[in-house]
C-alpha positions in Angstrom: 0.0 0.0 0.0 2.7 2.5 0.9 4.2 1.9 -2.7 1.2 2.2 -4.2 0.5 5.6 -2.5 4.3 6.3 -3.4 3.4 6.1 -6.8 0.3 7.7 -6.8 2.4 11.1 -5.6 4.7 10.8 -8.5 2.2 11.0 -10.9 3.5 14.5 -12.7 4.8 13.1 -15.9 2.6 10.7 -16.7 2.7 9.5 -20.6 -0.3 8.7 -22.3 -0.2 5.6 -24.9 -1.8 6.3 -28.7 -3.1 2.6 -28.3 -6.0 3.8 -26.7 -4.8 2.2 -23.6 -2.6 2.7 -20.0 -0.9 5.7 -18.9 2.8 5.2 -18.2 5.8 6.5 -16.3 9.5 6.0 -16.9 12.1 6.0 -14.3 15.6 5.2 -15.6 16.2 4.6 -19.2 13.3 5.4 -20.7 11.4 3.0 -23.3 10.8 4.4 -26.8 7.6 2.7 -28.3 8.4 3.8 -32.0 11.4 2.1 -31.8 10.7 -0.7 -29.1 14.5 -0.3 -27.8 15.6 1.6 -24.2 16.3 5.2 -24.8 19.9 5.4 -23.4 20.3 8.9 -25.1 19.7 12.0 -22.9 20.1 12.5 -19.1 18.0 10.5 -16.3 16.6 12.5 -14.1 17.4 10.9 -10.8 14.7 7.8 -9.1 12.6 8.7 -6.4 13.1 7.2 -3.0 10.5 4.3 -3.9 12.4 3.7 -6.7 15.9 3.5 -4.6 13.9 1.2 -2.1 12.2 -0.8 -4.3 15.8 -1.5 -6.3 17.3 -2.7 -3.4 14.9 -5.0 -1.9 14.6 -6.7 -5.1 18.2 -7.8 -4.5 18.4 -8.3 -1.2 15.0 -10.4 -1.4 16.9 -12.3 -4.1 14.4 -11.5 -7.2 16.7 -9.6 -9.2 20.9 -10.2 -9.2 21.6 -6.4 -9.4 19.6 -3.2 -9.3 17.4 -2.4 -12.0 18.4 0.5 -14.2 15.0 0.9 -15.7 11.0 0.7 -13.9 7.9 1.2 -15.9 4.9 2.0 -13.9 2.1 0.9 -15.8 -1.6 3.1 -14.7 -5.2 1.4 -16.0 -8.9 2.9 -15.7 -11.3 0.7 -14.0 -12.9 -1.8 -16.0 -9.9 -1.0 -18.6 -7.8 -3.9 -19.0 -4.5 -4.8 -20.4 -5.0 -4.6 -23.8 -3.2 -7.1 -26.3 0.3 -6.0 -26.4 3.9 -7.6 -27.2 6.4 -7.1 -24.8 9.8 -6.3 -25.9 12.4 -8.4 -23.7 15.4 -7.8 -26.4 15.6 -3.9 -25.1 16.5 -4.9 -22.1 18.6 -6.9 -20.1 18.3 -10.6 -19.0 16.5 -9.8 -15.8 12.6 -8.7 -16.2 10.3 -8.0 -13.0 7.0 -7.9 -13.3 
């Protein structure tokens, strides 16, 4: 609950998809949907504390063998849905937490 409320807060850049769909935020290396790659170009702003937290326990729970450099926060309507989509591993490395 308190990440979710974390989250909520952050909520100032919000991106929303042309498939009709979810909002989005990047934190990290962004990822460019044209292109379906990770935007390495450019300056990352730096991760909010639930970002830094969240990194961390993921390794030290043993769910990811290093920090993430990259989280998407996905955002849905109710009664919305995840709508059929592809996911694009190859951008990224060989570690994916969902």
């Amino acid at each position: 609950a308190r990440l979710v409320r974390a989250i909520d807060v952050a909520t100032d850049a919000w991106e929303a998809r042309s498939d009709g769909g979810r909002c989005v935020r990047h934190y990290g290396l962004r990822f460019d949907y044209a292109t379906a790659r990770a935007d390495t170009s450019g300056e990352r702003p730096p991760w909010p504390a639930w970002c830094a937290e969240l990194s961390a326990r993921l390794v030290a729970d043993g769910i990811a063998p290093c920090a993430p450099d990259q989280i998407t926060v996905n955002s849905y309507r109710p009664g919305e849905g995840i709508p059929w989509h592809c996911d694009t591993h190859s951008a990224f490395g060989r570690v994916i937490c969902s």
